[in-house]
DODO-140477 format. One line per 2 residues: their letters; for each residue y, x, z of N, C-alpha, C, O, CB. Coordinates in steps of 0.1 Angstrom, whole numbers, plus 5000, padded with zeros to 4 digits. Glycine has a CB too. Layout:
# residues N
A) Y:X:Z:Y:X:Z:Y:X:Z:Y:X:Z:Y:X:Z; ...
This chain:
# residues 251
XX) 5060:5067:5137:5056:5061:5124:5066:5066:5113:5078:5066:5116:5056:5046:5125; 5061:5069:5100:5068:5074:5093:5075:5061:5084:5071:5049:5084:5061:5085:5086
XX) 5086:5066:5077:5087:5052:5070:5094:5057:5054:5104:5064:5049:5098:5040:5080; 5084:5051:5050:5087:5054:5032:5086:5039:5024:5087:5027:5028:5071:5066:5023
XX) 5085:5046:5013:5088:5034:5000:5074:5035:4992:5067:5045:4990:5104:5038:4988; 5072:5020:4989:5056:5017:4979:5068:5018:4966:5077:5010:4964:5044:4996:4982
XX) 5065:5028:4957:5077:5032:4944:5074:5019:4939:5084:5012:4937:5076:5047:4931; 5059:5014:4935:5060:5001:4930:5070:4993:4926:5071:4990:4914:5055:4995:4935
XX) 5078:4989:4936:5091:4982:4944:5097:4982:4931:5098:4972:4924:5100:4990:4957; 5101:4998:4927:5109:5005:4913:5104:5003:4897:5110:5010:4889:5107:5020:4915
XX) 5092:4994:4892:5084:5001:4881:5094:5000:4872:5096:5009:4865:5069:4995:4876; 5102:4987:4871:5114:4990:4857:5117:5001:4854:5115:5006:4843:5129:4984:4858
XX) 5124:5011:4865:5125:5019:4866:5121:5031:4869:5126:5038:4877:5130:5017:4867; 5107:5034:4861:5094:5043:4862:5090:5045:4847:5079:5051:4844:5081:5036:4872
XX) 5097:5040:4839:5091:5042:4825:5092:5058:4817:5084:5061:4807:5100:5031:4816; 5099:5065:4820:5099:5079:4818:5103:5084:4827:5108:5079:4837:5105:5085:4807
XX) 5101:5101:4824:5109:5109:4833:5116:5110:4838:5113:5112:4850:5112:5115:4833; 5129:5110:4834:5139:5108:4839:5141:5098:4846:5143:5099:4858:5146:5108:4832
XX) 5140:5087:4841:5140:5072:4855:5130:5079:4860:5134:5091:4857:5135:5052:4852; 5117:5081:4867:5114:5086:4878:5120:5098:4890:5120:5098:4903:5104:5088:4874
XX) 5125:5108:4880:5130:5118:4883:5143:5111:4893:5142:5113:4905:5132:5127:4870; 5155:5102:4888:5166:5099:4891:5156:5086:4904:5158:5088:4916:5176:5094:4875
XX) 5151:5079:4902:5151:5071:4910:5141:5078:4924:5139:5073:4935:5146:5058:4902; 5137:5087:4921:5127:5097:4938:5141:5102:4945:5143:5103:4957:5113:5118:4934
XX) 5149:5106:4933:5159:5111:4939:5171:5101:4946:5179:5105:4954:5164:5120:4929; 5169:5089:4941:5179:5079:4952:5165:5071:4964:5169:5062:4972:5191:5063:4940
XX) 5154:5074:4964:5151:5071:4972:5152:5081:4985:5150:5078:4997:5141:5065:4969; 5156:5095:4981:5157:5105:4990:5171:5102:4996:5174:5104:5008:5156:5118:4983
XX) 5180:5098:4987:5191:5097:4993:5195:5086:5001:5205:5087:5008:5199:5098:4985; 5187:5076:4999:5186:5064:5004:5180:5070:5022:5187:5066:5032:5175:5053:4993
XX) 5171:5077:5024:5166:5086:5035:5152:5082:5036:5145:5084:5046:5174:5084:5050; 5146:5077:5024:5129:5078:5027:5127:5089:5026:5137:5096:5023:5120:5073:5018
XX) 5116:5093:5028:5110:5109:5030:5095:5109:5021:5090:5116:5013:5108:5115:5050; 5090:5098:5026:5077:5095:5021:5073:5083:5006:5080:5074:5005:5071:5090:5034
XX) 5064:5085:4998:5061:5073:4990:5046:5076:4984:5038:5085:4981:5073:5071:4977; 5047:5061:4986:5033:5058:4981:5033:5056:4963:5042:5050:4957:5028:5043:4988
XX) 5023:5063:4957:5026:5060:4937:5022:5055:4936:5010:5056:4940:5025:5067:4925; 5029:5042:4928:5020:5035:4918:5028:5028:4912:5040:5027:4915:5009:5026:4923
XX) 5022:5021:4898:5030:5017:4886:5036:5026:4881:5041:5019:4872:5039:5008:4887; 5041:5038:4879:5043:5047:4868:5041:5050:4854:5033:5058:4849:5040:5054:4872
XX) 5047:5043:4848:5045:5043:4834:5036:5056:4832:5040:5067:4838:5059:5043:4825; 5024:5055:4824:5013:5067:4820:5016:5079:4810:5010:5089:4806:5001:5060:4813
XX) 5029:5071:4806:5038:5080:4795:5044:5095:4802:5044:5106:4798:5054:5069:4790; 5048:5087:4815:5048:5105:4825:5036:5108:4831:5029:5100:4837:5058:5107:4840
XX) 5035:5121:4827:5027:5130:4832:5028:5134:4842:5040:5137:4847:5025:5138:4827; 5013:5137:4850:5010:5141:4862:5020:5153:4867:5025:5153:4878:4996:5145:4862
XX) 5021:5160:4858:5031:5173:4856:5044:5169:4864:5047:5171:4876:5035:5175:4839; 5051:5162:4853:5064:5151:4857:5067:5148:4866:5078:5152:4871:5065:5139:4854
XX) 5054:5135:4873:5057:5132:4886:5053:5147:4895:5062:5148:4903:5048:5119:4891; 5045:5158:4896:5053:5164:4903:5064:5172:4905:5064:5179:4916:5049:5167:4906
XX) 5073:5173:4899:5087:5181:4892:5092:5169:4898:5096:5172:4910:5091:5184:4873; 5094:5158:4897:5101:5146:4903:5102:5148:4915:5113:5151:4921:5097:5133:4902
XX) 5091:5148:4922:5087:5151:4939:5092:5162:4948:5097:5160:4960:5073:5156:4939; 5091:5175:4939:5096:5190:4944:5113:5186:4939:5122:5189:4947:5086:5206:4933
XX) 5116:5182:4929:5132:5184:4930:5138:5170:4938:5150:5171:4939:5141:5185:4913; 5135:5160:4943:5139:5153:4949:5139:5154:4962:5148:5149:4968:5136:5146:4947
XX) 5128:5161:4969:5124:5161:4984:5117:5150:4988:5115:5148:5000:5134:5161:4993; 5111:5140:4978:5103:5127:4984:5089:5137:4981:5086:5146:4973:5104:5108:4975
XX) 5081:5132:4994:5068:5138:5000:5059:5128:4999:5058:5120:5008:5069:5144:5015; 5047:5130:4985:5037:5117:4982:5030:5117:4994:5027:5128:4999:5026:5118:4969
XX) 5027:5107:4999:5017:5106:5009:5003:5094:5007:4995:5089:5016:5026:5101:5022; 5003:5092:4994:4991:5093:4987:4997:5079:4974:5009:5075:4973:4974:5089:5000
XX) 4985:5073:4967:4984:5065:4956:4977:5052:4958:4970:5048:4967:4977:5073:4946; 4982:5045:4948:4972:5030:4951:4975:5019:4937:4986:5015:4933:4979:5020:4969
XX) 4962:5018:4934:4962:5013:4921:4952:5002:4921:4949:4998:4932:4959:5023:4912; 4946:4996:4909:4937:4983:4912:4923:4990:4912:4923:5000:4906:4939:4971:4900
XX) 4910:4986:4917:4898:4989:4918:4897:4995:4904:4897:5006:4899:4890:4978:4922; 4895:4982:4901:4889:4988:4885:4897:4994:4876:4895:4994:4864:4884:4977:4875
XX) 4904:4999:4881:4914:5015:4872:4910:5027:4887:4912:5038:4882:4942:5012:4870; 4906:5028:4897:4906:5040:4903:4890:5043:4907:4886:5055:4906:4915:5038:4916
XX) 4882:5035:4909:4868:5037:4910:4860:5046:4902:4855:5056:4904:4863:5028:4910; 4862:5036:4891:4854:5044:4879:4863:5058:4876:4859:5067:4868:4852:5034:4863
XX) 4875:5059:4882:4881:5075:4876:4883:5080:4886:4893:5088:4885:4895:5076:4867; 4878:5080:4897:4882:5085:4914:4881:5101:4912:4885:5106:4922:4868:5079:4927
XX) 4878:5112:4900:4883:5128:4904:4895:5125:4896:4904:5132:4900:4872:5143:4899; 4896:5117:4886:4913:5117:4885:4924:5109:4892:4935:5105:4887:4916:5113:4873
XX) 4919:5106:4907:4926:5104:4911:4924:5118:4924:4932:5121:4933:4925:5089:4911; 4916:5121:4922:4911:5129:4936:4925:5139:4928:4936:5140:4933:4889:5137:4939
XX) 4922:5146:4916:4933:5153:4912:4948:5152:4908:4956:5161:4905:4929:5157:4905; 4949:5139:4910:4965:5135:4914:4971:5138:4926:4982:5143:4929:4968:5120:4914
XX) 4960:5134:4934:4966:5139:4950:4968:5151:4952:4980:5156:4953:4957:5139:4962; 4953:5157:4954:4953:5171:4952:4971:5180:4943:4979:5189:4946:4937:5173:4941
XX) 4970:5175:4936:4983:5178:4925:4994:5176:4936:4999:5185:4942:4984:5165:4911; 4999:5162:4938:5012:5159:4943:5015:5161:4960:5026:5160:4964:5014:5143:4939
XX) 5003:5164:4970:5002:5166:4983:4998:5153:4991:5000:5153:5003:5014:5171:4986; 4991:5141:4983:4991:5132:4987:4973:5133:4996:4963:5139:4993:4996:5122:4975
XX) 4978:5124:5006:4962:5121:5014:4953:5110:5017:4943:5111:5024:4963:5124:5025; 4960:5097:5009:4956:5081:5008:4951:5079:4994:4961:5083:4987:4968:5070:5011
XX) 4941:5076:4985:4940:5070:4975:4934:5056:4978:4922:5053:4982:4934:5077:4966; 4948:5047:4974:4944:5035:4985:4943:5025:4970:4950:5026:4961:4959:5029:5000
XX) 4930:5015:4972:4925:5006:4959:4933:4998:4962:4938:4998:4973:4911:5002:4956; 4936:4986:4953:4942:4974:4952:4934:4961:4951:4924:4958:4958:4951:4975:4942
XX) 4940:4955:4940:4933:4942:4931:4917:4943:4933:4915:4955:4933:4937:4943:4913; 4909:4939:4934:4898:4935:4934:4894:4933:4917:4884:4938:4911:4897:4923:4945
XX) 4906:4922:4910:4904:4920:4901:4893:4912:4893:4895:4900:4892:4904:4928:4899; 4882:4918:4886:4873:4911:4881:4858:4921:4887:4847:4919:4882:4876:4910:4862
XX) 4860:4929:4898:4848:4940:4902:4836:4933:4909:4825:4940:4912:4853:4953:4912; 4837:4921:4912:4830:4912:4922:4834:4898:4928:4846:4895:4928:4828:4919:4931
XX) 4825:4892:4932:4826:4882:4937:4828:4881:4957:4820:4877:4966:4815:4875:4930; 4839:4885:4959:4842:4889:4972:4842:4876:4979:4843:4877:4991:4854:4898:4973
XX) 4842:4864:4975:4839:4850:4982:4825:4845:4988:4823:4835:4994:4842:4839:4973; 4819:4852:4985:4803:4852:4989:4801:4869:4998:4805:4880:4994:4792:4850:4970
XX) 4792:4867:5009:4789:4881:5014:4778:4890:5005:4779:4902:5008:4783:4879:5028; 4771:4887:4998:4765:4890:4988:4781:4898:4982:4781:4911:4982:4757:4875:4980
XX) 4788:4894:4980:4795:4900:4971:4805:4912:4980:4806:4924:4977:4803:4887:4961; 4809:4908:4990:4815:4916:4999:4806:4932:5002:4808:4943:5005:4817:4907:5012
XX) 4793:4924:4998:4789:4941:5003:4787:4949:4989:4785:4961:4987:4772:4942:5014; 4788:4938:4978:4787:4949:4965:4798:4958:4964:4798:4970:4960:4786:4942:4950
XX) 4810:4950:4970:4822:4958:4969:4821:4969:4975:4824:4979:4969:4833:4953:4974; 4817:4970:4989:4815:4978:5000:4809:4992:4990:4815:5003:4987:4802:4970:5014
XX) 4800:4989:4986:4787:4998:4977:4798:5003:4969:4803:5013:4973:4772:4989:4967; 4801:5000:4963:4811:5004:4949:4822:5017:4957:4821:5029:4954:4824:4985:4943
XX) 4832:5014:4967:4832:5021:4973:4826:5032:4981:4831:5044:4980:4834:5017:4974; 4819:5030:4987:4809:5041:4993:4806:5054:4981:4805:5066:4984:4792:5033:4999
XX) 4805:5050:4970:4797:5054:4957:4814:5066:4957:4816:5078:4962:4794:5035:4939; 4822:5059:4952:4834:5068:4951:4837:5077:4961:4844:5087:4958:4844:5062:4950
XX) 4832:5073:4973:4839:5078:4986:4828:5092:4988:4831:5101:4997:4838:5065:5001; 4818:5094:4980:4807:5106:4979:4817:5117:4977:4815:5128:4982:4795:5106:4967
XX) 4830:5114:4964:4835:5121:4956:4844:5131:4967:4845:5143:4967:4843:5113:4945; 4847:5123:4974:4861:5126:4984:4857:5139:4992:4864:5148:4993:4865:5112:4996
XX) 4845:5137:4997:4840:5148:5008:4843:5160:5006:4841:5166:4996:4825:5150:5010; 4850:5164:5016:4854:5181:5016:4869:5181:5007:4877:5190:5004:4839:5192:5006
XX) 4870:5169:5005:4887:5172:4998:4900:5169:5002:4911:5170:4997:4890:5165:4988; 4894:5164:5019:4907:5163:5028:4913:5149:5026:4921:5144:5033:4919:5175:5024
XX) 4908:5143:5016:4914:5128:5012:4907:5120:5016:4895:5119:5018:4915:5123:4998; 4921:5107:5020:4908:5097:5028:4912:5084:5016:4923:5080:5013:4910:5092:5050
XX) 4900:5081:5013:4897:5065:5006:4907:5053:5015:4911:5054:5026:4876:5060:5008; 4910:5043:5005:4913:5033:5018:4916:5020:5007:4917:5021:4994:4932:5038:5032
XX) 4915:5006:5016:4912:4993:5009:4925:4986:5009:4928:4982:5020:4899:4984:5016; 4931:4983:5001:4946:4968:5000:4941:4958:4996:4940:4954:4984:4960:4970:4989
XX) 4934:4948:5012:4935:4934:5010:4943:4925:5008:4951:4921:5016:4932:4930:5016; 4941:4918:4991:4953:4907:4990:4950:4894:4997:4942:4895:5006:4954:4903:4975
XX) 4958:4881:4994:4960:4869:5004:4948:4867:4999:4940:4863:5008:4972:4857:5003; 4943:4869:4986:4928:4860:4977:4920:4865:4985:4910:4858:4986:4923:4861:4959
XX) 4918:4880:4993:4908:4888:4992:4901:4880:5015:4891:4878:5021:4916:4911:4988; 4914:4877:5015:4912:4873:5030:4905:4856:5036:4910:4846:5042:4928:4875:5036
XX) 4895:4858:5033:4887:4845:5034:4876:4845:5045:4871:4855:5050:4881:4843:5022; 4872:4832:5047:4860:4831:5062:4849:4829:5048:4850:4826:5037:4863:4811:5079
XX) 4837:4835:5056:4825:4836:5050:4815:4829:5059:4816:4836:5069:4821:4850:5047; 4807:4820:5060:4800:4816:5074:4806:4823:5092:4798:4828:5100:4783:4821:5070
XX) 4817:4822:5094:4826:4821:5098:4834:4840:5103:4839:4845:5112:4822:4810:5107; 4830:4842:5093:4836:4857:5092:4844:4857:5082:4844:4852:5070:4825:4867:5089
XX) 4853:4866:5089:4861:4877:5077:4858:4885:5069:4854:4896:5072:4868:4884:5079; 4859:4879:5055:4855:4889:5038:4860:4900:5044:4851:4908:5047:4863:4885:5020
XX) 4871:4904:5048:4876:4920:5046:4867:4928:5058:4864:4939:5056:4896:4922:5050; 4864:4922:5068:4857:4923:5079:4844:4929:5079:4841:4938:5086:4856:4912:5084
XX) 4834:4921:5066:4828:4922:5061:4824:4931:5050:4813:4936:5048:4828:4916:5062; 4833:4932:5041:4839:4945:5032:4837:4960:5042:4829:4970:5040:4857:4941:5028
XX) 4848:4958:5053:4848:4967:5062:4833:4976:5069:4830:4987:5070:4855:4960:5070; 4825:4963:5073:4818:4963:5082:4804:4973:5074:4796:4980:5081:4816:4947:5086
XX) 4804:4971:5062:4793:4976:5049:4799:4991:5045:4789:4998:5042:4793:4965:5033; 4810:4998:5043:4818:5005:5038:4814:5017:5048:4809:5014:5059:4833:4999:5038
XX) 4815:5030:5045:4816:5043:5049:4827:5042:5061:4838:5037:5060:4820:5054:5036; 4822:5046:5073:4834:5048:5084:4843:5049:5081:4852:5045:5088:4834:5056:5091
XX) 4843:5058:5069:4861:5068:5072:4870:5063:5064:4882:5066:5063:4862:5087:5067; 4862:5053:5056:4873:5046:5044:4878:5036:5053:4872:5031:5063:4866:5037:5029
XX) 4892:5035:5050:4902:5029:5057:4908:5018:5050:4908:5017:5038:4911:5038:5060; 4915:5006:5059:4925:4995:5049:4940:5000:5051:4945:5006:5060:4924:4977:5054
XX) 4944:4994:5037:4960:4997:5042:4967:4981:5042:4969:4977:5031:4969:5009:5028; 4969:4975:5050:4971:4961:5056:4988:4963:5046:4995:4972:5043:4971:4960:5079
XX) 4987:4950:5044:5001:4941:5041:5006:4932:5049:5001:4921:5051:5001:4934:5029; 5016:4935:5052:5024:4920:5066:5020:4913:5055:5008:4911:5055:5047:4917:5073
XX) 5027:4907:5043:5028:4895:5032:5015:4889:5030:5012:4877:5029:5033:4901:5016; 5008:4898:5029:4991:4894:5027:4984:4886:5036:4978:4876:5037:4983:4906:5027
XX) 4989:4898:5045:4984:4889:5056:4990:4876:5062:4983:4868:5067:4983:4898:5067; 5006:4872:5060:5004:4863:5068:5009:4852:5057:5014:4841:5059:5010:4865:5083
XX) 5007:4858:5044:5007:4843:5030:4992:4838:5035:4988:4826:5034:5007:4849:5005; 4981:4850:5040:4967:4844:5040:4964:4836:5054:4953:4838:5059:4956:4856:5037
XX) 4971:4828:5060:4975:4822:5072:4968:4827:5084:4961:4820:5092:4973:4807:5070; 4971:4845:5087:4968:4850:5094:4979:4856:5105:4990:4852:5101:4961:4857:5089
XX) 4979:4862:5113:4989:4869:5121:4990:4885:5121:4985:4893:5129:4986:4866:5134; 5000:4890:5109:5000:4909:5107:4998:4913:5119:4988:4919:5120:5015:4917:5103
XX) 5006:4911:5132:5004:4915:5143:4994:4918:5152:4994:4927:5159:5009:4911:5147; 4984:4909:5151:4978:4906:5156:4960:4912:5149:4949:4913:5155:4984:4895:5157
XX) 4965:4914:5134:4954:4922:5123:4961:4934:5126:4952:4942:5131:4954:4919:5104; 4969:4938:5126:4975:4957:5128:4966:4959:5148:4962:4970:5152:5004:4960:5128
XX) 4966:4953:5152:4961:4955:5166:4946:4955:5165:4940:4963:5171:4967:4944:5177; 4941:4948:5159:4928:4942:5163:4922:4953:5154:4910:4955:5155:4925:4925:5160
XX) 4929:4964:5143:4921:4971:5131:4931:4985:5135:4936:4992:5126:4921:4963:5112; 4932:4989:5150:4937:4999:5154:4926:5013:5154:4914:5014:5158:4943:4995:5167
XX) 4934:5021:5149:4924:5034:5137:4919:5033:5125:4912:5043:5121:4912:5038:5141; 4920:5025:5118:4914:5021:5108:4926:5019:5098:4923:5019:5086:4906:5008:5112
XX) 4938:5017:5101:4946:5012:5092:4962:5025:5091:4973:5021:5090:4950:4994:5098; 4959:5038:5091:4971:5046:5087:4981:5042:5081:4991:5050:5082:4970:5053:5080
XX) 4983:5030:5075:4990:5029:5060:4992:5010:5061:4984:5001:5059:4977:5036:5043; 5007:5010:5067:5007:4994:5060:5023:4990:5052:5034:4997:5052:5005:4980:5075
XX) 5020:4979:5046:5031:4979:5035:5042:4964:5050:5040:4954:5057:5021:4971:5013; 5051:4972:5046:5064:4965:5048:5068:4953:5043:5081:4954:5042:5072:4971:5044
XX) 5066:4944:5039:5068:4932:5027:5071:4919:5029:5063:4911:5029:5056:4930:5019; 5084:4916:5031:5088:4907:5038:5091:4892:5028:5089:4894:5016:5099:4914:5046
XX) 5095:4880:5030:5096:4871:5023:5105:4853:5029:5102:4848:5040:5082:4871:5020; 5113:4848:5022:5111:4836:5024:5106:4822:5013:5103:4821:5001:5121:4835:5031
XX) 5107:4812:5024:5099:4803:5009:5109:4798:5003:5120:4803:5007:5088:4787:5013; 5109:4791:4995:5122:4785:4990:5110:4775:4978:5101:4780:4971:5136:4800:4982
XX) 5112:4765:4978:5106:4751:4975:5092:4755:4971:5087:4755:4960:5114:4741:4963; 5087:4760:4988:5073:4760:4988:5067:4776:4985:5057:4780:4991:5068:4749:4976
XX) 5073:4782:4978:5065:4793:4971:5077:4807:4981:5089:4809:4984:5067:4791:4947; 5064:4812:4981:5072:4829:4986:5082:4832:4978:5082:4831:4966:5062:4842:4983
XX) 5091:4837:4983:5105:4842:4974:5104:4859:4984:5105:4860:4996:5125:4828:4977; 5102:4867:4978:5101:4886:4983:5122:4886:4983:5131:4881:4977:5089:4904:4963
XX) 5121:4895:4994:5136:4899:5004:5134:4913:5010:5123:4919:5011:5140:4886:5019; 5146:4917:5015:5144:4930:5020:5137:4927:5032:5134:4916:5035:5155:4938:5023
XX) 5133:4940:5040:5125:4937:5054:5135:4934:5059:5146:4939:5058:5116:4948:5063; 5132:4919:5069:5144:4915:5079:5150:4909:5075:5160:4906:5082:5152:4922:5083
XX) 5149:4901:5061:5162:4895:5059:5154:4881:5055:5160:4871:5050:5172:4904:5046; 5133:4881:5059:5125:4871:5055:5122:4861:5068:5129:4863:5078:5113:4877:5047
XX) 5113:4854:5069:5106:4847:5076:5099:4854:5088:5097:4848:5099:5098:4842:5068; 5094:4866:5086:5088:4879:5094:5091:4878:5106:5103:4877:5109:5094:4892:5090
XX) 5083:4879:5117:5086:4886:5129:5085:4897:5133:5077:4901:5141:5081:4884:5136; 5093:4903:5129:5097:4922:5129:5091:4927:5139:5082:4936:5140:5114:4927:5131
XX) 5097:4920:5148:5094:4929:5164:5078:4927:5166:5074:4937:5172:5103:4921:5181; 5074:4923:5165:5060:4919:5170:5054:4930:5160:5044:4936:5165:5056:4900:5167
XX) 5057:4933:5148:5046:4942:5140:5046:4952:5146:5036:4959:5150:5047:4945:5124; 5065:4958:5148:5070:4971:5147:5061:4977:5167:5059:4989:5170:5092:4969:5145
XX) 5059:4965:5173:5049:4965:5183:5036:4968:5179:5030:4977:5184:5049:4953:5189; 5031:4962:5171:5016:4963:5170:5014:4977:5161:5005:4985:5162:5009:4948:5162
XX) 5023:4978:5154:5020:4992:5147:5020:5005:5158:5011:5012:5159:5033:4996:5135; 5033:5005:5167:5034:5017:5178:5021:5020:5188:5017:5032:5191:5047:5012:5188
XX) 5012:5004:5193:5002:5002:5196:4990:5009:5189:4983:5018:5194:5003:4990:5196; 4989:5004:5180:4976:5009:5170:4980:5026:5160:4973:5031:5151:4973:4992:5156
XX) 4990:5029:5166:4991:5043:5162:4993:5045:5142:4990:5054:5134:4975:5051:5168; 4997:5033:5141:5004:5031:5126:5010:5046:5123:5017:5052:5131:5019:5018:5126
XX) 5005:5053:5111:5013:5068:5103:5027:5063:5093:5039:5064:5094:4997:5078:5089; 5019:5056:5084:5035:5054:5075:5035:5038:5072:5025:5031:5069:5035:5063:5056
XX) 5047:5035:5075:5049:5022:5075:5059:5020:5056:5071:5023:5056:5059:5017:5093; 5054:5016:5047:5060:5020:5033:5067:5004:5030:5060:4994:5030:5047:5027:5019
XX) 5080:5003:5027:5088:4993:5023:5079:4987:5010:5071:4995:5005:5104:4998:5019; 5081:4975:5005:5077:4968:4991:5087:4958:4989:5091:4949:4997:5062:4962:4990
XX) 5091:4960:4978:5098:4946:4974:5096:4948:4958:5101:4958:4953:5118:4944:4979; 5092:4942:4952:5089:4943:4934:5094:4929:4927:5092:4926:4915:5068:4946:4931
XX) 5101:4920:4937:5111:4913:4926:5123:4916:4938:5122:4923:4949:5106:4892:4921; 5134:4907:4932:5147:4911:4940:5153:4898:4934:5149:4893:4924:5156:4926:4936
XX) 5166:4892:4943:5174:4881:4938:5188:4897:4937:5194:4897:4926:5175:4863:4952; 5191:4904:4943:5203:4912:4936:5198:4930:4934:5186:4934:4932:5218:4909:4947
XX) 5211:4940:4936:5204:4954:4926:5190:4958:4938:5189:4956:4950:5219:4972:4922; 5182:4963:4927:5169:4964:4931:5171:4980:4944:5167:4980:4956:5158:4966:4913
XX) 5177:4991:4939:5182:4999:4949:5188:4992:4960:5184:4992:4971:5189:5007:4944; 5198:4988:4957:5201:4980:4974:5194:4973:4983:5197:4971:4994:5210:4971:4974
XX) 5183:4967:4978:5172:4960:4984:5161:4966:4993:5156:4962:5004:5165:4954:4975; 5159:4978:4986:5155:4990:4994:5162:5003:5004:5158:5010:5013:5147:4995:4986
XX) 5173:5002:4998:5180:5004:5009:5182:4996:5020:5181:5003:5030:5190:5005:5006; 5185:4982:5022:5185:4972:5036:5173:4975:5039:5175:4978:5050:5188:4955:5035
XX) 5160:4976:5036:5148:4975:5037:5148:4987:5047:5146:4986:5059:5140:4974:5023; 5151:5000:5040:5148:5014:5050:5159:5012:5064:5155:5014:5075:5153:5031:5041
XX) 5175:5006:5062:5179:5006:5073:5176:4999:5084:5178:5004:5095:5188:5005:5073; 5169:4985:5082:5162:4974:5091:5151:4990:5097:5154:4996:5107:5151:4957:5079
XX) 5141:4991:5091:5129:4997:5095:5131:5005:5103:5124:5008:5113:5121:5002:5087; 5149:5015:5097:5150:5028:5107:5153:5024:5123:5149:5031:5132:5163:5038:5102
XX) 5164:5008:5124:5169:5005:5133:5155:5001:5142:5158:4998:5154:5179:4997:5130; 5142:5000:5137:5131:4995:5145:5134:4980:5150:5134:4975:5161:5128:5006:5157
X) 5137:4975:5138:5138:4958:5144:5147:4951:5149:5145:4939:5153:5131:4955:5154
C-alpha cells in the first residue's frame, strides 16, 4: 500500500505558486511520494501545479473535488490528470446534486455519474465516489452508498474515509473488507471527541483502531492509503509529518 498525503490537509498553504511549489516540496521531504489534489487556490495554474510536481518528486495519483464542480466539467478534469500523471478523479460533497436520502435519489446520483463516466473511456482514468458521514444512511434497510454503488458503472470506484465512516456509526474495517476491489483509494483521517464533537489529530494520535484498518486494507488489496488532517490544534506540517511516520511504522 502506498502512502501519500490528501494536499487538502495544506489549503492555507496552496494559495499561489510558490506556497504550493514549497509545500509538495516538504511533503517530499517529509517522505510522501504520492498526493491526492485538491483545494488549490484556482489562481495556480494547471501549468504551476505541474512544475510543483516535477521539481518536487511528489507523484499525483489523482484529484477530488465536490460533485457539482467535477461532473459538469469532467474533460477538465480528465485534462488535469492527463496533465499531472494522475489516475483517480475522485468526487466529493454531494452538495445540492440530489436527494441521496431517498433511493429515488441514490440512483439519480448513480445516473449523473455513469453520464461522466462515458467521458473517461479509453483514457486510462478511473472515476471514483467520497462518501461523507451525511451520505451513509439505511434506506428501507439498505445502504445509500450501497445503493449509489449498486446503480453506477462497474468500474467507478469509492474512495472510503476511516472518519466518515466511523463518525457515520459504521466500522472502516469492516467497510474496507466488505468493498474489497472496489475501493483503491482511502483517506487516513483520524480524530478525537472533545465535548462531544470530533476534534481531527494526526493518524494515531485519535480514537482509531489502526490495526484493524491497516488489516483490512492489506486484506482487500488497498493501492494508496492518503493522510488528511485540514484543521490542527499545533504546526500544520508537523501533523502530517506524525501522520506519515504512524502509517510508515504500519500501526
Amino acid at each position: 500500500m502506498k502512502i501519500g498525503v490528501q494536499i487538502s490537509s495544506l489549503r492555507p498553504f496552496l494559495k499561489m505558486a510558490g506556497e504550493v511549489r514549497e509545500t509538495f516540496i516538504k511533503m517530499k521531504k517529509i517522505g510522501y511520494d504520492y498526493a491526492q489534489i485538491q483545494w488549490i487556490s484556482p489562481d495556480v495554474t494547471d501549468g504551476e501545479i505541474h512544475a510543483a510536481l516535477r521539481e518536487s518528486g511528489l507523484i499525483c495519483a489523482g484529484t477530488q473535488e465536490a460533485m457539482d464542480e467535477v461532473l459538469p466539467s469532467i474533460d477538465k478534469y480528465i485534462e488535469k490528470n492527463l496533465l499531472w500523471g494522475g489516475k483517480y478523479i475522485t468526487v466529493g460533497s454531494l452538495g445540492a446534486a440530489g436527494d441521496f436520502k431517498s433511493r429515488e435519489g441514490c440512483v439519480k446520483i448513480a445516473e449523473r455519474f455513469n453520464r461522466a463516466n462515458e467521458k473517461l473511456r479509453g483514457t486510462g482514468l478511473t472515476l471514483a465516489f467520497h462518501p461523507l458521514n451525511a451520505h451513509i444512511l439505511k434506506i428501507d434497510g439498505k445502504n445509500s452508498v450501497d445503493i449509489i454503488m449498486e446503480n453506477m458503472d462497474s468500474e467507478i470506484q469509492l474512495c472510503l474515509d476511516v472518519f466518515h465512516i466511523k463518525t457515520s456509526g459504521n466500522d472502516p474495517a469492516e467497510w474496507i473488507k466488505n468493498r474489497a476491489g472496489k475501493s483503491d483509494q482511502i483517506h487516513f483521517k483520524d480524530f478525537k471527541t472533545v465535548e462531544g464533537r470530533p476534534l481531527l489529530t494526526p493518524v494515531g494520535q485519535g480514537i482509531t483502531e489502526w490495526s484493524e484498518i491497516f488489516e483490512a486494507c492489506e486484506t482487500a488489496g488497498v493501492k494508496y492509503a492518503f493522510a488528511e488532517q485540514e484543521h490542527w490544534e499545533k504546526d500544520a506540517f508537523l501533523c502530517m509529518e506524525e501522520s506519515y511516520l504512524f502509517m510508515k511504522s504500519g500501526g
